[in-house]
N, C-alpha and C positions, 0 to 999 in steps of 0.2 A: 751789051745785049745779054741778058741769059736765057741758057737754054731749058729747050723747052722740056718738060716731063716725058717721062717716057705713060704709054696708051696702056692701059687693061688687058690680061688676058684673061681667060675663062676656060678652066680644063676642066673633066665630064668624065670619071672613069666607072665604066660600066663591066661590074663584077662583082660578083656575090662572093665574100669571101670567108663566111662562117660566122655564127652569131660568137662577140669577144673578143674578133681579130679588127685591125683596123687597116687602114691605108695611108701613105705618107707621099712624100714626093719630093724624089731627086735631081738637083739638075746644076746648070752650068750659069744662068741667068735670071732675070726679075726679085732677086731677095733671095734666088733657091742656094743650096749648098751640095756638092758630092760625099759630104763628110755625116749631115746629119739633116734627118727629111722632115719636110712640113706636112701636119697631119691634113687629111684633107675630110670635108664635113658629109656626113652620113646622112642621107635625103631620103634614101628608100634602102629596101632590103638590097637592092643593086647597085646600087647610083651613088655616086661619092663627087665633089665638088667642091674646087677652090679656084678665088679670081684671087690672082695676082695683079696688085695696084697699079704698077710704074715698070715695067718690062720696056728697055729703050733699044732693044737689037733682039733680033733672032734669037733662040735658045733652046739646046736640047736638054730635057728631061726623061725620069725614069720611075717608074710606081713602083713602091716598096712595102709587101704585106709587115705589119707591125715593125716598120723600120727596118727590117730585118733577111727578109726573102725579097730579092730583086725580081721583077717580073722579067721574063722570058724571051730574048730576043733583042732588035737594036734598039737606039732609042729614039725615042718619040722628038718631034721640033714642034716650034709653035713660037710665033711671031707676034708683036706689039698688035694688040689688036685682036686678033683670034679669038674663036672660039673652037677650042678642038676635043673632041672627044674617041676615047683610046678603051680596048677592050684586052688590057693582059691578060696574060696567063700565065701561072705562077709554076 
């Protein structure tokens, strides 16, 4: 029997954070890394967005301006399936 794939997530990070600077994303699960962050896609002056494919368990993550500035406080979870959206502050 194999098993099955893990479900999509879908993170929403709403924050304007200077025209040049970008946003990234750290974490524990779905493909992510604590070592080095996945950019995520620039929608609007505000609004940044990446789905992660195949997330099969739970997983915290953490928004990082240009890789580099961790944003502010604990970190965010989001589960196989989710769609969560987070409002750091850097």
């Amino acid at each position: 029997m194999t098993k099955p794939k893990g479900a999509r997530v879908t993170i929403v990070v709403k924050a304007d954070v200077g025209f040049g600077n970008s946003l990234f994303i750290r974490g524990s699960g779905a493909g992510l890394s604590w070592e080095k962050g996945t950019i995520l896609e620039n929608s609007s002056n505000d609004t940044w967005k990446i789905v992660l494919p195949a997330a099969e368990a739970p997983f915290a993550f953490k928004v990082v301006k240009n890789d580099d500035v961790w944003s502010i406080g604990e970190d965010y979870s989001a589960a196989p399936g989710d769609t969560v959206t987070v409002t750091p502050t850097f």
